[in-house]
C-alpha positions as CSV (number, residue, x, y, z in Angstrom):
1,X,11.6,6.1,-53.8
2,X,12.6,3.6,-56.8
3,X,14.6,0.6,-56.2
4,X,17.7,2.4,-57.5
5,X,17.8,5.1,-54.8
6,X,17.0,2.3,-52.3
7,X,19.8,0.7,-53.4
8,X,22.1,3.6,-53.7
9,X,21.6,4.9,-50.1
10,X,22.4,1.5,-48.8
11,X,25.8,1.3,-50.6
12,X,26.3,4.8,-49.5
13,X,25.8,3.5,-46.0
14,X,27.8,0.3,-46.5
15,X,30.8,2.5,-48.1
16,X,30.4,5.1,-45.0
17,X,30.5,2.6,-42.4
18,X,33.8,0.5,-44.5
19,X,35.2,4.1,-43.9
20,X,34.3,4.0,-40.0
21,X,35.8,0.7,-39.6
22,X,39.1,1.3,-41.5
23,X,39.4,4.4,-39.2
24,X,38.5,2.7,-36.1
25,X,40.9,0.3,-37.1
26,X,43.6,2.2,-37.5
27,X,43.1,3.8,-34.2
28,X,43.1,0.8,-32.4
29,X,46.6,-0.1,-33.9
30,X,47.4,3.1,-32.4
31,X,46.2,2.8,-29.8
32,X,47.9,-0.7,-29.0
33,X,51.2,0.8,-30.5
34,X,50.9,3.5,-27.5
35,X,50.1,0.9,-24.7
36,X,53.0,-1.3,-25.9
37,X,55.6,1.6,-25.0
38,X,53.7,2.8,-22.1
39,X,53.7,-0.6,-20.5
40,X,57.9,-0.9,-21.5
41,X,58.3,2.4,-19.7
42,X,56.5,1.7,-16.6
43,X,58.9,-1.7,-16.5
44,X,61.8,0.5,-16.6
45,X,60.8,2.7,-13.8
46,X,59.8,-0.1,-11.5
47,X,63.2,-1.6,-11.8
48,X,64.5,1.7,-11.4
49,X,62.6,2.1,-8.2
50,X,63.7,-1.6,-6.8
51,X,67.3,-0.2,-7.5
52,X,67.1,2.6,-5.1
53,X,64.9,0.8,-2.6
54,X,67.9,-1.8,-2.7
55,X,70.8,1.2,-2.3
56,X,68.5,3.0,0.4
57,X,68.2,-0.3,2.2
58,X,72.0,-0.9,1.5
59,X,72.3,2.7,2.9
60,X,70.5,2.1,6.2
61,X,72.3,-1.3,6.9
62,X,75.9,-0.1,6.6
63,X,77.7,1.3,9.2
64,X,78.9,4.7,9.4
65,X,82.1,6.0,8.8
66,X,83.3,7.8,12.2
67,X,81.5,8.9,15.3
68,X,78.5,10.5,15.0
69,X,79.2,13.1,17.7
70,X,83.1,14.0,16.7
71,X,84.2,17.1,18.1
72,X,85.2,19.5,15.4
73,X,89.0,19.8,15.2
74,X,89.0,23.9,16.2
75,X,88.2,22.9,19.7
């Protein structure tokens, strides 16, 4: 093998793993991009789920209306 190809293959290498990087890269912005709205979604439900823990709980504390045991007015 001459110095040329020796020298070749390695560029070759070099330029194929450039490639890899700039992929990987890229699919790390992705990536990130993906976890950013993720994490933004799960806020919203979680303050979603406080809110109706707070009107169950608002629910439960109040008191009813009428009698529980009212006789229907047929009778």
């Amino acid at each position: 093998m001459t110095e040329q190809q020796t020298l070749a293959q390695a560029l070759e290498r070099l330029d194929n793993l450039e490639m890899r990087i700039a992929f990987q890269d890229d699919i790390v912005e992705q990536l990130n991009n993906e976890i950013s709205i993720h994490q933004e979604l799960i806020r919203n439900l979680q303050e979603q789920l406080r809110l109706i823990g707070q009107r169950v709980k608002d629910m439960n504390t109040q008191p009813l209306d009428g009698p529980v045991d009212e006789t229907p007015p047929h009778y």
